[in-house]
N, C-alpha and C positions, 0 to 999 in steps of 0.2 A: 275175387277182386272186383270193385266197382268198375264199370265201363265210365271210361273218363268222357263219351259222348252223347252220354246218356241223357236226355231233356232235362231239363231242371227247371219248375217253376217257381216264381219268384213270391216269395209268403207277404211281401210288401203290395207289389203292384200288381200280382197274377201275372207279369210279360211272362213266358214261356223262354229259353234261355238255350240255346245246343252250343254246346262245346267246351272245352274243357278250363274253365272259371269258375267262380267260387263267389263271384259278387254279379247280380243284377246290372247289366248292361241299357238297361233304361233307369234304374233308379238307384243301382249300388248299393241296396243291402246285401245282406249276405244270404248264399243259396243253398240248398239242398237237394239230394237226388230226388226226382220223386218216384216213393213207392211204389212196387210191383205188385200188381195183383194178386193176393194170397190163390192158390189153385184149390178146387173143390174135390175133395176124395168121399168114395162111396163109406158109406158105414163101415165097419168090419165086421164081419162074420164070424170071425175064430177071433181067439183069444191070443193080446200082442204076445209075440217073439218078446224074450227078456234084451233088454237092452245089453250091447254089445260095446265094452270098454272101447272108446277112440282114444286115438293119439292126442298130446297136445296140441292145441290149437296153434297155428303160425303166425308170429307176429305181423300186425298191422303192416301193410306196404307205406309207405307216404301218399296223398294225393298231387298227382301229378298238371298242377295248375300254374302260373305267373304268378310268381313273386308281386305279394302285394307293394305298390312302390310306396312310399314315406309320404305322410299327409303333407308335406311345404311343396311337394313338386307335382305339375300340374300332370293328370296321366293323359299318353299318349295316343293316339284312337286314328281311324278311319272311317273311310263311310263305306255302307254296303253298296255296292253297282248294281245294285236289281231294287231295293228300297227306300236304301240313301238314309238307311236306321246308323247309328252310332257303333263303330265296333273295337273292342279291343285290339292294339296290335299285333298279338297274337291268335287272334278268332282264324275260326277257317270256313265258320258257319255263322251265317246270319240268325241272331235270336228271334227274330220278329220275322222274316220270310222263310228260313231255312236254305236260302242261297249260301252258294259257295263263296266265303268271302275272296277276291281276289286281291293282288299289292295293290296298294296305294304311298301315295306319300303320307307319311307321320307328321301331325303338326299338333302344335299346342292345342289346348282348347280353349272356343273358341272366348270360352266367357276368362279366363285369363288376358288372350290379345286385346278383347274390350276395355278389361279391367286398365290392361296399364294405357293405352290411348288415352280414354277419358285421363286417369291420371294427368299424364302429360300437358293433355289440351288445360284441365284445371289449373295449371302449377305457371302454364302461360300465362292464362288470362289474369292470376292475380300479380307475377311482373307486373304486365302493362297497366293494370290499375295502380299498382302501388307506383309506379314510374309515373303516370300522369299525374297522383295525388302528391309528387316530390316537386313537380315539373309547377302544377299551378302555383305551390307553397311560396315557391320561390321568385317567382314575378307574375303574380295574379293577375289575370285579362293580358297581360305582356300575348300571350302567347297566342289567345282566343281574335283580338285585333290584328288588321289587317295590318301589313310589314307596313314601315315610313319610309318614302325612298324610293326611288328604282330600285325592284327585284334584278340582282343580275342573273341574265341570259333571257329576260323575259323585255318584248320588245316595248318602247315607251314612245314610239312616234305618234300615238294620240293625247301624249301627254302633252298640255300648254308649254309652251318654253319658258324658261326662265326671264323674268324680266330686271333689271337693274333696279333696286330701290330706289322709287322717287324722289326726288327732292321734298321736305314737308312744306306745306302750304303756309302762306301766309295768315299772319291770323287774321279777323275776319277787320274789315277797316282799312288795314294796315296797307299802306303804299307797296308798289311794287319797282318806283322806280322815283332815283332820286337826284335833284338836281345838281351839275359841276360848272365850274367854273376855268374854261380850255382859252387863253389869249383872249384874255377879255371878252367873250362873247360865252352864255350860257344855256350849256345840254343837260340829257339827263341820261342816264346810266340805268341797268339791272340792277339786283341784289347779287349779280357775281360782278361785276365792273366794266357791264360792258356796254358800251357807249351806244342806245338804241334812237335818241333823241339828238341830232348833233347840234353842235354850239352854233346857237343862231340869234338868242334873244339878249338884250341888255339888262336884263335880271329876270330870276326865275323862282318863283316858291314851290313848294315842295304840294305832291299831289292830296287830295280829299276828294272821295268819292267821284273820281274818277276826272277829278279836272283839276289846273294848274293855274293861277295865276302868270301871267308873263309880263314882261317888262317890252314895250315896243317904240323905242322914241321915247314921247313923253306917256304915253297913255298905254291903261292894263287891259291886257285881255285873258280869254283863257282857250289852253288847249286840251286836248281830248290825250291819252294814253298814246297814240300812234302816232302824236305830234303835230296834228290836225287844228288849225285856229276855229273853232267852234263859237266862239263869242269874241267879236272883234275889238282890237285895242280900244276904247273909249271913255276909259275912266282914268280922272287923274290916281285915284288911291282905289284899292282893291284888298279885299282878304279872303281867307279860304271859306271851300263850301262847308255848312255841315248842317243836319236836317234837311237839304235840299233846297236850302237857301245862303245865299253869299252876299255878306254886305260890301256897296260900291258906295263912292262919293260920287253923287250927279248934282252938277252945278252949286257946289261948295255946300249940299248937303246929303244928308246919308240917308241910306235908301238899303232895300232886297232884291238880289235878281233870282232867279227859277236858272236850274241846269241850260236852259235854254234862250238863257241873255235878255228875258222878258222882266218887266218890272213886276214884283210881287207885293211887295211895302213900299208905297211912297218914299221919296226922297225926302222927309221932313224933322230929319234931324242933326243936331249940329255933330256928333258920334256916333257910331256904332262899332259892336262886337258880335260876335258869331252866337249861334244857335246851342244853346246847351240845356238838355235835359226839359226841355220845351219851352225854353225862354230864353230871353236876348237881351244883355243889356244896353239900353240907352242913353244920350244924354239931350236932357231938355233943357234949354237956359245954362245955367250951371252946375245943376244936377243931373244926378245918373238915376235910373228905376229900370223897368224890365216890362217887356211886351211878349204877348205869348201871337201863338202865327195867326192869330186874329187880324193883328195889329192890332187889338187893345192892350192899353197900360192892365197891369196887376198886381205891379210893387211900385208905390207912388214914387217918381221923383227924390231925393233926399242925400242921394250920399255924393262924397266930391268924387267919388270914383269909383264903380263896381266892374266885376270881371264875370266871365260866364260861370254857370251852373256845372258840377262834378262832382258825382257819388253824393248828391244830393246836399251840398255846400255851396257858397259861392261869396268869395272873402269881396269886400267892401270896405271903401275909405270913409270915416267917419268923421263929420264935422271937428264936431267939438274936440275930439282926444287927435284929431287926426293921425289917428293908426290903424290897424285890420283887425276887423272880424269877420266873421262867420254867419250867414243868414243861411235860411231856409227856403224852401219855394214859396211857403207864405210869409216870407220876408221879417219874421221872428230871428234876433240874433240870438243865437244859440253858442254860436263864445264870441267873449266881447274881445272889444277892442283891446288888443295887447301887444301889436308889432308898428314900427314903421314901413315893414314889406313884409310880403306874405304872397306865396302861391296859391294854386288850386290843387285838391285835393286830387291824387292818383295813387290805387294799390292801397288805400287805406293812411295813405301818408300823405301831409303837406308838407313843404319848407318854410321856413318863417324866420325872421331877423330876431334876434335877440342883443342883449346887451355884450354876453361874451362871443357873439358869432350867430354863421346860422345852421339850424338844428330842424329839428322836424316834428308836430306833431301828430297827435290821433284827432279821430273825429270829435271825440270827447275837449279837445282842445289841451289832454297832458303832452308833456315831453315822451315822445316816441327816442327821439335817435338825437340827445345832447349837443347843444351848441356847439360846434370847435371847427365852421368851416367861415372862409370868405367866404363863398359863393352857392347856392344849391337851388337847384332846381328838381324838377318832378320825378317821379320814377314814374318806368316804363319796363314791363318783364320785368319786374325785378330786379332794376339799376338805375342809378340816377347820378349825373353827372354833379359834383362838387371842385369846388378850390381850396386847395391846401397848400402854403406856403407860397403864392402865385404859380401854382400850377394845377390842372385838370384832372382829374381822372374819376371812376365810377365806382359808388358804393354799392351793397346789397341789403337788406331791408335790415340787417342787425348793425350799420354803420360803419363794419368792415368793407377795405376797399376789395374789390373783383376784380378790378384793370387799375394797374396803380396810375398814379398823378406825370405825364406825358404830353402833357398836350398848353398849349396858348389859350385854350378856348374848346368849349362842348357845350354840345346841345344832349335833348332827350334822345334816344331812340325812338324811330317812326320806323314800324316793321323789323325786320330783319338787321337793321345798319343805325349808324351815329353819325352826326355831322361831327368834324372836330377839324381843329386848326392847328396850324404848325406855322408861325409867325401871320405872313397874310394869307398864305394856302390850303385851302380848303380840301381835307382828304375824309373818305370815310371807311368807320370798323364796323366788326362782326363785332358778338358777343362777348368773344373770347380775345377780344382788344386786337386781334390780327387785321393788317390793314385790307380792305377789300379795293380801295384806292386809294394810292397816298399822295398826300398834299405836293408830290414834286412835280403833279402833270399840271 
């Protein structure tokens, strides 16, 4: 019988192998005894002995080795404590030292534990790819942008504080404060109604460029925004500034003064009207024309009545037909004469008398917005005070009214607010026809 501890070298890798195994403990093929050195006999001398019948020979024993275990399960091993070589669990000998193997703990091997690690760690990492590649699908950059907001639990004391939305500004021009009329004496108010100018004057016009005409006795002067007389009562008649000029009557003729109550134009004319669009019109003799801040003429003399310059019109009373048109800044009429009254152009639209009422046109001189009122005057924002039926109220640029007909009397919008009347008292609206002061104070 084979000695089951008899070395066995390995026909794969040469390792040298002791102990009772049947497979390569460095590379797992399979093993063999190995061969015993045939012994060396002298010649023979005499002649052989005839051979002698044996018995049968006795069957094969089993090799007494470990059950090979089933390729799907990993085999089980140890290491040697003298070389730290790989051993079977049942070795007793070191193949590679010839150490006595001693216990150890049995554990998988090792490239199995790898195997399913890696696994695992793979089988993660593509979750969280496919989880991110769900995540962006779904609200793209959402995620990658910083939160909006207080983060809660993260502190926000360097955050600015909140501020209340401002009030919007006026638009650019537009008054911020408008005159009332309290027990016969006249102040002026905010655009919320609050009385910052108090009733002091016997008449007051409304602000431009930052000054008021006033009413003082008999003679006008003007004040500043803070209620300040800046240019002392002195003139019998007064109008508002605009270009930085404001035309005064000085000794029963008309004239310019500077922000600063200085005379800018002579007093030498029998009328005048405000600054529009770089000219002003006049009258000389019994004709009106227009002077630019030269004080030279630039539109001769000619018409029985001109008004200022806007959006580049400026309607004129004409001899001959005495009705209004339309000129230009070089004094070309560009639509003729077709009304007994007629406005200035605002927003693209004028008002103009017609035969069935008054109506509005374009620049072009067609009908914009159909005859069918008593009364109309200019738009302002997008509203313009008309009369219907003897009563007031505000259109919007397609002729439909925005604040229905309420009122005795209305003016344009200057800024924010409306002058309007309610028998003789003077209240004023927002946009939205709510009063901001009503005509009972």
């Amino acid at each position: 019988m084979p000695d089951s501890n008899q070395p066995k070298r390995c026909p794969q890798c040469a390792a040298m192998n002791v102990g009772s195994f049947d497979r390569c403990l460095r590379c797992g093929a399979p093993l063999a005894a190995e061969p015993a050195p045939a012994p060396t006999d002298p010649a023979p001398t005499s002649a052989p002995e005839p051979a002698k019948p044996s018995a049968a020979p006795a069957a094969a024993e089993p090799a007494l080795s470990p059950p090979v275990p089933p390729p799907a399960a990993a085999p089980l091993r140890h290491d040697c404590p003298a070389c730290g070589a790989p051993l079977a669990a049942d070795d007793a000998f070191c193949g590679a030292c010839g150490a006595t193997a001693a216990a150890a703990q049995v554990t998988p091997a090792r490239s199995s534990v790898w195997s399913g690690v890696l696994a695992g760690a793979l089988a993660f990492l593509v979750v969280v790819v496919l989880g991110l590649m769900v995540l962006l699908a779904v609200r793209p950059w959402r995620w990658l942008a910083p939160p909006e907001g207080p983060v809660p639990g993260l502190p926000t004391a360097s955050a600015p504080a909140q501020e209340p939305p401002a009030e919007p500004p006026p638009a650019p021009g537009a008054t911020e404060l408008y005159p009332v009329r309290m027990d016969g004496r006249w102040g002026y108010i905010d655009r919320i109604g609050q009385v910052v100018i108090e009733p002091q004057f016997d008449q007051a016009d409304a602000f431009h460029q930052g000054r008021a005409a006033v009413l003082v006795g008999d003679r006008w002067g003007y004040i500043d925004e803070s209620g300040t007389m800046v240019i002392e009562p002195a003139f019998p008649y007064a109008r508002a500034f605009s270009e930085g000029l404001a035309p005064v009557q000085i000794d029963e003729q008309w004239g310019y003064i500077d922000p600063g109550g200085q005379v800018a134009i002579a007093a030498r004319f029998v009328d005048a009207d405000r600054f529009g669009e770089g000219l002003a019109p006049v009258q000389l003799g019994d004709h009106w024309g227009y002077i630019d801040h030269s004080r030279q003429i630039v539109i001769e003399p000619q018409f029985m009545y001109a008004c200022s310059f806007s959006e580049g019109r400026a309607h004129v009373l004409v001899w001959e037909q005495e009705q209004f048109g339309y000129i230009d800044p070089g004094g070309a009429m560009v639509i003729e004469p077709f009304s007994p009254n007629a406005r200035r152009f605002a927003e693209g639209r004028a008002a103009a008398l017609f035969d069935d009422g008054c109506g509005y046109i374009d620049p072009e001189g067609k009908v914009a917005i159909p005859p069918r009122f008593e009364y109309a005057y200019e738009f302002s924002g997008g509203l313009a005070p008309v009369c219907l039926d003897g009563a007031f109220g505000y259109i919007d640029t397609t002729g439909e009214f925005a604040i229905p007909t309420m009122f005795d009397d209305a003016q344009p919008f200057e800024g924010e607010l409306a002058r309007v009347m309610v028998g003789e008292d003077i209240g004023y609206i927002d946009r939205e026809g709510r009063y901001v002061w009503r005509p009972a104070h």
